[in-house]
C-alpha positions as CSV (number, residue, x, y, z in Angstrom):
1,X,-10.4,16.3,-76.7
2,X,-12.7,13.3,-77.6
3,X,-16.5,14.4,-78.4
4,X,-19.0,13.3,-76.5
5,X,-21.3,11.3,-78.3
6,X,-17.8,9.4,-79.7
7,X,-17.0,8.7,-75.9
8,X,-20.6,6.9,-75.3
9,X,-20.4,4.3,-78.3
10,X,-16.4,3.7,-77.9
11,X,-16.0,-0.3,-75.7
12,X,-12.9,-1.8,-74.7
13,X,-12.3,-4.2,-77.6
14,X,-11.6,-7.3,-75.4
15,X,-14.6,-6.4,-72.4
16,X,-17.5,-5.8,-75.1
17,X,-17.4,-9.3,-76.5
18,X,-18.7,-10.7,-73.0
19,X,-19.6,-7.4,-70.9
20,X,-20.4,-3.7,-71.7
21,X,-16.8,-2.7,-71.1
22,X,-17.2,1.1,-70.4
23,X,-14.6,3.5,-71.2
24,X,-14.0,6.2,-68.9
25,X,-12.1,9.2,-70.0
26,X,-8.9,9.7,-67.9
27,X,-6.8,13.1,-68.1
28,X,-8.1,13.9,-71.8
29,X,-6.0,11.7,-73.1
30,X,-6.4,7.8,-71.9
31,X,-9.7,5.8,-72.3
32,X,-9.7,3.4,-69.4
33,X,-12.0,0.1,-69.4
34,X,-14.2,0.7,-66.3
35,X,-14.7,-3.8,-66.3
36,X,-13.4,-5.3,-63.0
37,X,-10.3,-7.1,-63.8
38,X,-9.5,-5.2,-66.9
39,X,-7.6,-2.6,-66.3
40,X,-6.5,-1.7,-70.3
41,X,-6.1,1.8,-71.0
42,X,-6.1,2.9,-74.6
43,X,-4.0,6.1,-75.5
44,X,-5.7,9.8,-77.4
45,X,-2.8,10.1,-79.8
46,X,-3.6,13.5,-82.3
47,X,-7.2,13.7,-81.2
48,X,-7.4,9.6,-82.4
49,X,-8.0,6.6,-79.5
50,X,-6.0,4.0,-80.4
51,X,-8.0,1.0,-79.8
52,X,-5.8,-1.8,-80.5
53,X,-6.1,-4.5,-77.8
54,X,-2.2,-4.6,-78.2
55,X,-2.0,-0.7,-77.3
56,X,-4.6,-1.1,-73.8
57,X,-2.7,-4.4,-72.9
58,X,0.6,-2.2,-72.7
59,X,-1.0,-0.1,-70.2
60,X,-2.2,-2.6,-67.9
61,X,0.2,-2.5,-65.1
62,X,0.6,1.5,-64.3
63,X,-2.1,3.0,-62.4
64,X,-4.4,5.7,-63.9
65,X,-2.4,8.9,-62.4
66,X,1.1,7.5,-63.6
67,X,-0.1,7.3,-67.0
68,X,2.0,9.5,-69.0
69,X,0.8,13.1,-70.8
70,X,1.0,12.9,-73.7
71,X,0.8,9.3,-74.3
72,X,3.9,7.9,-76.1
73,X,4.1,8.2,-79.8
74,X,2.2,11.5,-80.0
């Protein structure tokens, strides 16, 4: 689980440069940009998000409730 107060200053690396790009936590384990026309999700892996643009642009494609629990590489 992610705390709270981590969760409100976390952005979606690309979004944040132009927009606020709000993260949105998604089955305790995903961070998804909440930016219309995003769409990156960014994996928990061991309590860590891994916020590599590389990692979100991955995820682009699946919809929130395919994503996969746990997130690969765990």
């Amino acid at each position: 689980m992610i705390a709270p107060d981590l969760l409100e200053i976390l952005r979606c690396p690309v979004c944040v440069q132009d927009k606020e790009g709000l993260l949105k936590l998604e089955k305790d384990s995903w961070l998804v940009c909440q930016e219309p026309g995003c769409g990156r999700k960014y994996p928990i892996r061991d309590e860590i998000p891994v916020m590599l643009v590389e990692e979100g642009d991955k995820w682009v494609g699946i919809r929130v409730e395919d994503l996969p629990i746990p997130p690969p590489g765990s």
